[in-house]
N, C-alpha and C positions, 0 to 999 in steps of 0.2 A: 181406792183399794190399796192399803200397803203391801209393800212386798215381800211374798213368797219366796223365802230361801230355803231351798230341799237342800241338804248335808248329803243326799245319795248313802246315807248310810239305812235307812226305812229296812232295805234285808239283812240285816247285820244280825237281828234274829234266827235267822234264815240261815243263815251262816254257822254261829252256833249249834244251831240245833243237827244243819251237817256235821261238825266237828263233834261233835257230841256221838251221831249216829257211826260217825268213822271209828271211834274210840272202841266203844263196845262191840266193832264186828270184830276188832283186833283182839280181842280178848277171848274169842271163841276157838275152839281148837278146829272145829270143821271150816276148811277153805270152799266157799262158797264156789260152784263150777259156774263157770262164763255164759249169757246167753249167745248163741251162732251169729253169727258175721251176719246172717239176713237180717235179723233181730232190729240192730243197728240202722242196716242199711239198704232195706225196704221201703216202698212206699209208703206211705201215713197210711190208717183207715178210714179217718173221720178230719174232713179239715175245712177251712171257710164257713163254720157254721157261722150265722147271722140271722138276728131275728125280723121278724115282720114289721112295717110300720107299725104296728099295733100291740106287739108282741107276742100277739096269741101264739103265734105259729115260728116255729124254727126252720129253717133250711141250709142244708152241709152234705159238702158231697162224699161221698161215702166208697170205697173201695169194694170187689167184689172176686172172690174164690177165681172166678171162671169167666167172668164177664169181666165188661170195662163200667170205670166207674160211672156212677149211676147220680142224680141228682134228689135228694128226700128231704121232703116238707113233713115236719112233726109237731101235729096237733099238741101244745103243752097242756092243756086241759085234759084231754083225755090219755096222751103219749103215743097216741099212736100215730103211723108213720106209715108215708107212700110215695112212692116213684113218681116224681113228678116228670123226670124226662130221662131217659138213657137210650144211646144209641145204638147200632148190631154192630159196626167197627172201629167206634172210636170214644172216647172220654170223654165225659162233660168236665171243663178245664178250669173254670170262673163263673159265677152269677151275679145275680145283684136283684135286692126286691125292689119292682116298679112302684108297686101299693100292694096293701095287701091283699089282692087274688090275684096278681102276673108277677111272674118273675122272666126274667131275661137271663141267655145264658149264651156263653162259648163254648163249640169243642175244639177237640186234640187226640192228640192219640201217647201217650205216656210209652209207650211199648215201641214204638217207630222212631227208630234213628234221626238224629237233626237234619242228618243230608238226605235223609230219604223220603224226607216230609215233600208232598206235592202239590197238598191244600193250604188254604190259608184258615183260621179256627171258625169262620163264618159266626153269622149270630142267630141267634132264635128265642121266640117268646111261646110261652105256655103257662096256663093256669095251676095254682099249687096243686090241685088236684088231678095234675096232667091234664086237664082237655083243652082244645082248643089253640095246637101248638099250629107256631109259623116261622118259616122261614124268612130271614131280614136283609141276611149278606149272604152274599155268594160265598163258596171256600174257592171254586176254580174259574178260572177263565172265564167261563158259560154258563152264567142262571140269568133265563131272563126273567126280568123285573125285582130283580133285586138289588141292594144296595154294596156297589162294589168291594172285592175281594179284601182291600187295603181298610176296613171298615173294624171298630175296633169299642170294645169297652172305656167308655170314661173311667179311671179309678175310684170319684171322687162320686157318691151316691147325690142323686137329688132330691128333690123335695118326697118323693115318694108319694102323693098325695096325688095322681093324676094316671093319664095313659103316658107320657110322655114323659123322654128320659134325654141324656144329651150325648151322644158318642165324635168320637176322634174317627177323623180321615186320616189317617197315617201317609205323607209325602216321600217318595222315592224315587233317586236319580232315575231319568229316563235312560243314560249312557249303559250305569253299571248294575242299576237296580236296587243300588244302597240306601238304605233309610238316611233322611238328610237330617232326620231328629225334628223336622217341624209337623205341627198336627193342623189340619183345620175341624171345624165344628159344624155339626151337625143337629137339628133336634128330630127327635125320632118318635112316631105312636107307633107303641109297641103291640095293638089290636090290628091296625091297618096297614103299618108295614110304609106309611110314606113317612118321606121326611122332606123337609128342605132349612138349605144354611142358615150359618148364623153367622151374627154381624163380627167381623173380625178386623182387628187394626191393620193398617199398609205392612207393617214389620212384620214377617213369619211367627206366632206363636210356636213355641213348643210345648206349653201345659198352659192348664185353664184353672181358675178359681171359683168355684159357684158359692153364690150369696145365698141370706139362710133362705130366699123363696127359691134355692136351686135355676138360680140365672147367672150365665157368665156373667162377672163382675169384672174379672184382673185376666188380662192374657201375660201369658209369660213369655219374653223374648229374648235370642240372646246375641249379640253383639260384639267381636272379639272377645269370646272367654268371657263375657260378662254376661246378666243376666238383666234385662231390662221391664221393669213390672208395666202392664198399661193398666189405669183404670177407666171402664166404660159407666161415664155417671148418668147419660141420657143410653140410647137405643142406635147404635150406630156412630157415637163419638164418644173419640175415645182419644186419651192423654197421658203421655207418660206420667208414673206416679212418683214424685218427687215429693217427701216427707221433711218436714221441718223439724231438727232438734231441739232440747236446750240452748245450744248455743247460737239457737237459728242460723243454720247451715244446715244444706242437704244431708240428710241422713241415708245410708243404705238398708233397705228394708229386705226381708222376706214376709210374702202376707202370708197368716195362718188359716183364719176364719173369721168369717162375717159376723158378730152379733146381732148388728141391726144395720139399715140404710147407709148410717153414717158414720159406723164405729166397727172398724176393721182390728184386730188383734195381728201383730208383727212379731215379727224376731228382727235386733240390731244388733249391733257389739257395742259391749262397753266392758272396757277394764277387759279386754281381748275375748272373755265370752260372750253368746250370744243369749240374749236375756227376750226378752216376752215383754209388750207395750202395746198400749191402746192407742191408734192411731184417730184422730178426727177427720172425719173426710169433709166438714164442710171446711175447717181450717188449717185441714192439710199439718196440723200439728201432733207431735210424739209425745207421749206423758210420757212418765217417770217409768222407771221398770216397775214391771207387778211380780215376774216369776225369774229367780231363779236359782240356775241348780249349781251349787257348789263343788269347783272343779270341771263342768263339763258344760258342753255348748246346749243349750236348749234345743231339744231335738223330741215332738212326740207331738200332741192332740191335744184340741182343745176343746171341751163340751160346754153348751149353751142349753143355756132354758129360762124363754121366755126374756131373751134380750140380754141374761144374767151370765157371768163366768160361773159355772156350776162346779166347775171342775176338770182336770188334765189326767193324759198321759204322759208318762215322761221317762227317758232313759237315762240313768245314770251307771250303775255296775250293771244293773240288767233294768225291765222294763217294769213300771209301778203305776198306780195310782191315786192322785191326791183330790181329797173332794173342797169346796168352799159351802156348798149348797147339805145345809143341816140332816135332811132326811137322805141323801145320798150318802152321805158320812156317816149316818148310824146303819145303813144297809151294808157297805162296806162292812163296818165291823163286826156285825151280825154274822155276813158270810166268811169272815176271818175267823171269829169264832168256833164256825162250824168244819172249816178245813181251818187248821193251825201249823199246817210244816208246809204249804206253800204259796206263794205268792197269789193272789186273787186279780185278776183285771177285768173289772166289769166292762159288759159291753152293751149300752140303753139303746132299747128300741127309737123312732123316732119321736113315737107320741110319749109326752113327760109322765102319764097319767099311767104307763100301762102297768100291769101288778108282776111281769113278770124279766126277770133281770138274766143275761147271758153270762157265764163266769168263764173264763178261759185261767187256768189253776197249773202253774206251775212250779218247777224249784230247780235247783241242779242236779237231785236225785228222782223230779220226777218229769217224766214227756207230757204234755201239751194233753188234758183234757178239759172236755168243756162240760159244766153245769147248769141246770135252769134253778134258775131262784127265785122263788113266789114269795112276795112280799105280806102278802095280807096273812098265810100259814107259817113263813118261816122257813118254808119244806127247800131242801136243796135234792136235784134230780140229777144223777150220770145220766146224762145223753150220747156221750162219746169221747174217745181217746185214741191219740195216732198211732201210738206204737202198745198196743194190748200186751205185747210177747215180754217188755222190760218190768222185771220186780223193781220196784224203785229199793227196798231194802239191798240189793247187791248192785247200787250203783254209787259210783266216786263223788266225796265233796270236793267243793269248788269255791274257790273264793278268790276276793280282789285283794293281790299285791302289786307294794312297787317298789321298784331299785335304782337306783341314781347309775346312768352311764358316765363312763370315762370320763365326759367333757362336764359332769353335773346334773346335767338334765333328767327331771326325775319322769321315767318310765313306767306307764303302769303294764298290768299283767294278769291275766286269769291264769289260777296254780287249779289244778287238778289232781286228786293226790288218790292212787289205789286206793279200793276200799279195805283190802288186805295188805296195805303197806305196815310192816311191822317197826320196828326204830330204826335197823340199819337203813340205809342210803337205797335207794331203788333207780332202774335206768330211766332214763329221761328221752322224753324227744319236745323239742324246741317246734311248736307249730307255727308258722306263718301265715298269717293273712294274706287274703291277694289283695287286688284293688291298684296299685296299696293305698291310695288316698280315699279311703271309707274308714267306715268305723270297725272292722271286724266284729268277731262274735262280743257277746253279751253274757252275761252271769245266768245260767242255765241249762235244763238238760240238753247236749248239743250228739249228736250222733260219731263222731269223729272223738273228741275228746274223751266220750265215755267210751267209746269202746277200746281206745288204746289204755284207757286206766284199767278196763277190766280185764285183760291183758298184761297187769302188772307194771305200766308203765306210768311213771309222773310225766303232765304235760304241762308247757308253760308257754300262754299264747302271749305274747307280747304286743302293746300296743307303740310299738317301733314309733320314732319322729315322722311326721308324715301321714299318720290317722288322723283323722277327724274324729270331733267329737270332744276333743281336748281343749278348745280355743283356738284361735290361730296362728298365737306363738309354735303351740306341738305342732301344727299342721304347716305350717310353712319352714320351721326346721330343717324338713323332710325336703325341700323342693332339692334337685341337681342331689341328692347323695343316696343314690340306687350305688350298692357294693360300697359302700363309705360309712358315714356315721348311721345309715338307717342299718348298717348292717352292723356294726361297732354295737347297737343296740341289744340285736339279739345274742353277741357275743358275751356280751357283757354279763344280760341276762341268765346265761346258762350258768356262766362264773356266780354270780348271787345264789341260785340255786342251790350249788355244790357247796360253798359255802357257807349257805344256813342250814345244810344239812337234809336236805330235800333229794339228791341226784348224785348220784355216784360219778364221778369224776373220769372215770373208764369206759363209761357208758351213754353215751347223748348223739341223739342222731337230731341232723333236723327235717323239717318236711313242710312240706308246702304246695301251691296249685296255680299256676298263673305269676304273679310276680312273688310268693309266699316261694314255689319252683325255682326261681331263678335266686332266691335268696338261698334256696338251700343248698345250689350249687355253688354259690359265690359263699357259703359258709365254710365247704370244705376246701374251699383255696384259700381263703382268707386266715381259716383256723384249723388247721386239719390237726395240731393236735387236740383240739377242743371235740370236736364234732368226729367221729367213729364214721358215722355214713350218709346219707343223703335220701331222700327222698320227694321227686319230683314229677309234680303230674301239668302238661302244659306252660313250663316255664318258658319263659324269654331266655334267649342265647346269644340272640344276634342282632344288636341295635341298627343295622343297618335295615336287616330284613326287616323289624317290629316296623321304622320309620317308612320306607319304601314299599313294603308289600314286595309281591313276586305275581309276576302274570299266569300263576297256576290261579290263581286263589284272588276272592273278591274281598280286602278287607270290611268287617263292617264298624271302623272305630270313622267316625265323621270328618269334613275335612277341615271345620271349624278346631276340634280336635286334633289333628295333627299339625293345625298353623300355629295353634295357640296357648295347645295345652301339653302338648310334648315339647317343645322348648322349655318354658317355665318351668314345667314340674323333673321332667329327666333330663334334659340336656338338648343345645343346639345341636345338630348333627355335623357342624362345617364347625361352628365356633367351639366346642368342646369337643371336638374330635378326640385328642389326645387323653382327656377322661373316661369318654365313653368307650373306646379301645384297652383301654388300661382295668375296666368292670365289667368288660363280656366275657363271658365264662368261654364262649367261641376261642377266644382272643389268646386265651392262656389254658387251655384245654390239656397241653403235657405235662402241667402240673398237676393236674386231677389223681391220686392214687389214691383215695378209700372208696368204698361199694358204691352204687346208685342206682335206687330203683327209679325207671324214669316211665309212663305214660303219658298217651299223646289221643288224642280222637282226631279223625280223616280229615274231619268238617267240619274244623277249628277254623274260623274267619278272623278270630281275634289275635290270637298267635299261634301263626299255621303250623301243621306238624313238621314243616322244612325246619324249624328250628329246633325239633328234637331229634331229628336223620340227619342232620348238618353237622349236630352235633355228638352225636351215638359214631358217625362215621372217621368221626377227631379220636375223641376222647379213647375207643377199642384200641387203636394204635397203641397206646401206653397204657390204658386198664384194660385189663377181663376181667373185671369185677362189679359189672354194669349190666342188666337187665332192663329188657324193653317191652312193654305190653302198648301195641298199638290195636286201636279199637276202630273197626269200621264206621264208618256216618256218623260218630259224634262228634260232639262240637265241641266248645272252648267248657269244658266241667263234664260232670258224668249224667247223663241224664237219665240214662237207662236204669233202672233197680241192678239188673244181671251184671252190667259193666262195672255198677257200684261194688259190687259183694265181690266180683272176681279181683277187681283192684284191691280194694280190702284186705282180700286174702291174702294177696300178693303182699299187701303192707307186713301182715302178720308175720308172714314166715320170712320177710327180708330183715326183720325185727330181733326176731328170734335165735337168724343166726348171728346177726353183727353188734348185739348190746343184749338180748334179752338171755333167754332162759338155753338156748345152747350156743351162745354166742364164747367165745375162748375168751381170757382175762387180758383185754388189751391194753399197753400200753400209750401216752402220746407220744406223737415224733422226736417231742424233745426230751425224753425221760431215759 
């Protein structure tokens, strides 16, 4: 098979046709009014739909006025639709179809604080039709005969053709009760409710790979910060998978998906991306690349039919799909046809035969809804959409930029521009990613981005040195310059901006959540006349404390992770001392003088709220221009809807007075 090279340009239409749709609202004399801060930042309605092995039938869980959400199986032949399971206190959270008449499910409770949670999500099976539900896991302490508390959803579906499905034993320190990150396995009849193990290598897995009969194939293990694949060829042995290149030398693999017995699909590096190759498993050898994407690390899904590469998913500015398989390629286009302003990702039942296709439709101007698409009429069916309250007509386009930093290094970036932005220059806010070693958001409708645009504000999320996603050159860039070049980055960024005439120069706050938080404090020492104010929910403060912990509080980052991957990636704590002191915003706190709004949740385990009281109790000394929303029982993000909208709000009006619409004409420090 030759290879597949995506340009990642496939939305550039898409693009367009936003630029396009921006042009002509500027040219109308009525200013479109904003939808409310819940609009945004509310819970979905409709989410996880997924079709049946068959496809007859849809299943997505669905939000509810009064109630918690609910679980519905939707007959596509006829459309109609029934409660297949819902609880009296709490959410049905994830499912997955066993075959098509059982499905398996988790709860939770959306509405209950992280620290206040006392269950664990337990599992349970029931027929699409609701009858015949059981209990599998415990949620507490005490069910007897059921499969204990720690008991958990595989991610990865199985064969769906049986009773029987595979779930994670989740492992946790006996000391402290921290997830140690390793899983064992289980196989489960989801009629009767028994199970027993599965054959597992000596090394602790942390994830598992099922082959296309939905049998562990590859345990995943990992090893100093590395990741060490096994492959099980017989039933109980099992070998590390050591891959042969070109240059016959070990190769480093990631496996994707199985085709068949002997022909596993990988991701390696070459030329510093990571590319798609067919591995042989009886000769342990790597063919030639088949996929890939131009500019960025192969990252998405691969679909099979009948032994065949039929076709992928794949991220490059946002999320796509490319077909190989002839009649999957003219359904594609069919349904690109029928919606033409946004993105299509189909999503195929198991069985290759079935007539009816899943479309998850989106764009930058529009939220996440899903369609059924019947092949044999043509017919395309709204089944649901997450956010019902968003006109996509009054929402911002978005597109991918980049700009070369200081040292060269070219930087990409998602611009998000008012939909009401007229010529002159408009305020900016600089968003940061957390992670920070992930890929950040994606070219799409994103809840944060849009609603600071509708709002009036341009937003520029920068994919700083130190994302993935980019190859490993961008990504190790980033390793030891937290407050350094990964912040030089976003500096820079806002300078391009103003520049090309995008962000008024008087006007640019940055904001962020997590290490996105900590860069946006380290933005206004590093550049206070660039950056007006700050906004931070969750940042890091204090590398001593992120590294140590504090005996209030159970960290939950692993301690593989703190041997191996906090050194590496942010800094020794003994050996770089003198840098890491010289980038904690703790550290130089008197220099702090423009606004910051800062947020924190109680039942943060990630970076405890001492790092935002440690630092609120510095910083007042020399600011009063700092505001605090601490939020009961949550944890590291906002989980709550009401937490979210209240924060929000807070964003809006800290916006409004330090860059936005009553904000005074500031100058910078050095003007």
């Amino acid at each position: 098979m030759p290879i597949n090279k995506v340009s990642g340009m496939l939305l550039t239409a898409l693009f367009m046709l936003s630029a396009f749709g921006a042009e002509t609202q500027q040219d109308s004399p009525a200013k479109p009014q904003p939808a409310p801060v819940s609009a945004y930042f509310a819970n979905p309605d409709f989410v996880q739909a997924a079709l049946s092995p068959s496809g007859k039938y849809l299943a997505a869980i669905v939000s509810h006025e009064t109630e918690h959400d609910r679980l519905i199986v939707i007959d596509l032949e006829t459309l109609k639709s029934n409660v297949a399971a819902h609880f009296a206190l709490d959410d049905v959270s994830q499912f997955q179809w066993v075959n098509d008449e059982r499905l398996v499910l988790a709860a939770g409770n959306k509405n209950i604080p992280e620290g206040a949670i006392q269950a664990e999500s337990g599992l349970f099976a029931v027929n699409r039709d609701g009858s015949k539900p059981i209990q599998l896991a415990a949620r507490g302490r005490i069910a007897r005969g059921k499969l204990p508390l720690n008991t958990y959803l595989l991610k990865q579906t199985g064969a769906q053709d049986s009773d029987f499905i595979y779930i994670e034993n989740r492992n946790f320190d006996k000391e402290d009760g921290r997830f140690t990150g390793t899983v064992d396995l289980k196989k489960l009849n989801v009629v009767t409710g028994l199970a027993e193990w599965a054959n597992i290598p000596k090394a602790d897995p942390t994830g598992w790979v099922l082959d296309q009969h939905g049998e562990p194939r590859i345990a995943l293990t990992r090893n100093q910060g590395n990741t060490i694949p096994y492959l099980q060829r017989e039933p109980g042995k099992w070998e590390i998978l050591v891959a042969t290149g070109p240059d016959n030398k070990p190769w480093a693999v990631r496996p994707l998906t199985f085709a068949s017995d002997n022909l596993l699909y990988v991701t390696s590096p070459l030329d510093d991306k990571a590319m798609v190759r067919a591995l042989d498993l009886a000769t342990m050898k790597l063919g030639e690349p088949l996929i890939e994407l131009d500019g960025y690390d192969f990252d998405g899904e691969l679909f099979i039919r009948d032994g065949k590469l039929a076709g992928m998913r794949y991220s490059t500015e946002g999320d796509g799909n490319m077909w190989f398989d002839a009649e999957l390629k003219a359904t594609q286009a069919d349904i690109d046809k029928l919606l033409p302003n946004t993105v299509n990702l189909l999503m195929l039942a198991k069985k290759a035969n079935s007539n009816n296709v899943l479309v998850y439709s989106y764009s930058d101007r529009h939220p996440p809804a899903y369609y059924a698409y019947r092949r044999n009429s043509h017919q395309l069916v709204k089944v649901g959409q997450q956010f019902p309250e968003i006109d996509p007509a009054k929402q911002a386009s978005q597109k991918m930029v980049a700009y070369s930093a200081r040292d060269g290094m070219r930087i990409p970036a998602l611009l998000t521009l008012p939909p009401t932005q007229a010529t002159t220059k408009a305020p900016m806010v600089v968003l940061v990613h957390g992670g920070p070693y992930v890929r950040g958001s994606k070219w799409g409708w994103n809840s944060e981005s849009q609603f600071l645009a509708s709002r009036g504000y341009v937003v520029l999320e920068p994919f700083f040195r130190g994302t993935t996603g980019f190859g490993a050159k961008h990504f190790e860039a980033g390793w030891k310059q937290w407050g350094l070049k990964m912040q030089d980055d976003l500096a820079d960024g806002a300078r391009w901006a103003v520049e090309n005439g995008y962000a008024d120069r008087r006007r640019i706050c940055i904001a962020g959540g997590s290490y996105g938080g900590y860069a946006a404090l380290m933005g206004i020492l590093n550049d206070p006349d660039l950056f007006q104010c700050a906004v931070d929910f969750a940042g890091v403060t204090d590398f001593e404390l992120f590294y140590n912990g504090h005996w209030l509080y159970t960290s939950d980052m692993t301690a593989e992770a703190k041997e191996y991957g906090l050194p590496v990636l942010v800094g020794n704590l003994e050996k770089d001392a003198a840098q890491l002191k010289a980038t904690s915003p703790l550290e130089q706190v008197e220099r702090i003088r423009r606004p910051i709004l800062m947020g924190h949740g109680d039942a943060d385990h990630r970076v405890p709220i001492l790092h935002s009281k440690r630092f609120l109790r510095e910083v007042r000394v020399h600011n009063r221009k700092v505001e605090f929303a601490e939020y009961d029982d949550e944890g590291h993000g906002l989980k709550l809807a009401k937490n979210r909208i209240d924060f929000w709000t807070r964003v809006e009006r800290f916006l409004d007075r330090n860059i936005g619409k009553d904000s005074p004409k500031q100058l910078p420090y050095n003007e």
